[in-house]
C-alpha positions, 0 to 999 in steps of 0.5 A: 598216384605218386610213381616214386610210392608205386614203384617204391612199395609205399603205396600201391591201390591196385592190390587185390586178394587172391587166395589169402595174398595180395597181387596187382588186380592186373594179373589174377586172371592170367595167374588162374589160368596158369594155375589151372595149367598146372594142375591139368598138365601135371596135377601141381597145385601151384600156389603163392607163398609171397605176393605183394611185399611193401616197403616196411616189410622189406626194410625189416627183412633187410635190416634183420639180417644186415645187424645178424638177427636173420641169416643170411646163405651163401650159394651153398646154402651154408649159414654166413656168419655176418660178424666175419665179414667186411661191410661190403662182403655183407651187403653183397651177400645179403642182396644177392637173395634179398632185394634192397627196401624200395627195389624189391620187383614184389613192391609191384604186385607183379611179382610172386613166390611160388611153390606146389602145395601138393608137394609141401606144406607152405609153413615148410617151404624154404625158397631154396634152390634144393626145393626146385632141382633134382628131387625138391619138392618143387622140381616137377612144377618148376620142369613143366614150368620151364616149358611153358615160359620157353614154349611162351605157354606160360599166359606172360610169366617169366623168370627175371632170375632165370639165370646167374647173371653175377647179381641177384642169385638165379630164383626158379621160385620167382616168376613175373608177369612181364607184360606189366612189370617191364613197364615198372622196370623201366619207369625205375631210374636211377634217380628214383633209386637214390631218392629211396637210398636217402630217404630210408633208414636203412643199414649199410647205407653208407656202403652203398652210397659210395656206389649206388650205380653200381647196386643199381645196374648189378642187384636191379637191372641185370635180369633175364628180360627174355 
């Protein structure tokens, strides 16, 4: 197996399907056991609204919005108008809630989106942080599932984007199964990260060759890693 195309999202044979999404084999039994958590602890019906993610899949996204044909929210969860703004200023904005094509931690299989489908339909969810706080549809699950990863209840899962640490924007609907997907995290350097930079066609390329370290440490290795 080529580790650039695993850990790039132009491969990966250890998918399998669970409840119509695609995950990494590896994690299905301990993601049922925390399903099941759920629903016994607080009768949540924790489901995946996004598993697996390849390579061309994100490149559309990111795309899409760098050439403003999907939007792209500020913290506030305003609307930014992409015309506005500097290369750069739209690069920042769009990376701050949508991971680089080849850097997405959902090219692993290790990764999911989750919300409470006893709560919201899935064609309603929205991944916003109003879905997971106060009154969102998702906050109960997402209060019983802060227990869980701080009591380490919650069979590996934690939140890389926990927390506001100046890159990606703090996702509570993001959980990773850290037992497999730190050993992703660190099998990524930066090397691999340039190889994926000049082999996509991707919008703002430019930009971001200018200082890819930078992009590297602050949209993909400044995560929770507890």
């Amino acid at each position: 197996m080529d580790d650039f195309k695993l850990l790039t999202g132009r491969e990966n044979p250890f998918l399998q399907n669970q409840d119509h999404t695609l995950i990494h084999q590896d994690i299905i039994s301990s993601f049922i056991q925390l399903q099941k958590a759920a629903k016994s602890d607080i009768n949540a019906d924790l489901q995946i609204i996004s598993g697996y993610r390849d390579f061309d899949r994100q490149l559309a996204i990111f795309n899409a919005k760098a050439l403003g044909e999907r939007k792209i929210l500020n913290d506030q969860e305003e609307l930014l108008e992409p015309k506005s703004l500097t290369p750069l200023e739209l690069l920042e904005a769009i990376l701050r809630f949508s991971a680089l094509p080849g850097v997405s931690r959902h090219h692993w299989g290790t990764d999911i989106d989750i919300y409470d489908a006893s709560q919201i339909k899935k064609e309603d969810v929205q991944l916003k942080a109003s879905e997971c706080e106060n009154n969102g549809a998702c906050a109960e699950l997402h209060l019983w599932l802060d227990e869980q990863i701080t009591q380490k209840n919650a069979f590996g899962f934690y939140r890389p984007y926990q927390e506001d640490l100046g890159g990606v924007s703090p996702e509570k609907w993001h959980i990773s199964y850290k037992p497999l997907s730190d050993q992703f995290f660190e099998s990524y350097t930066l090397d691999i990260f340039l190889k994926n930079l000049n082999m996509a066609n991707l919008e703002l390329k430019t930009e971001l060759l200018k200082n890819p370290e930078y992009f590297f440490e602050r949209y993909f290795q400044r995560i929770n890693r507890e």
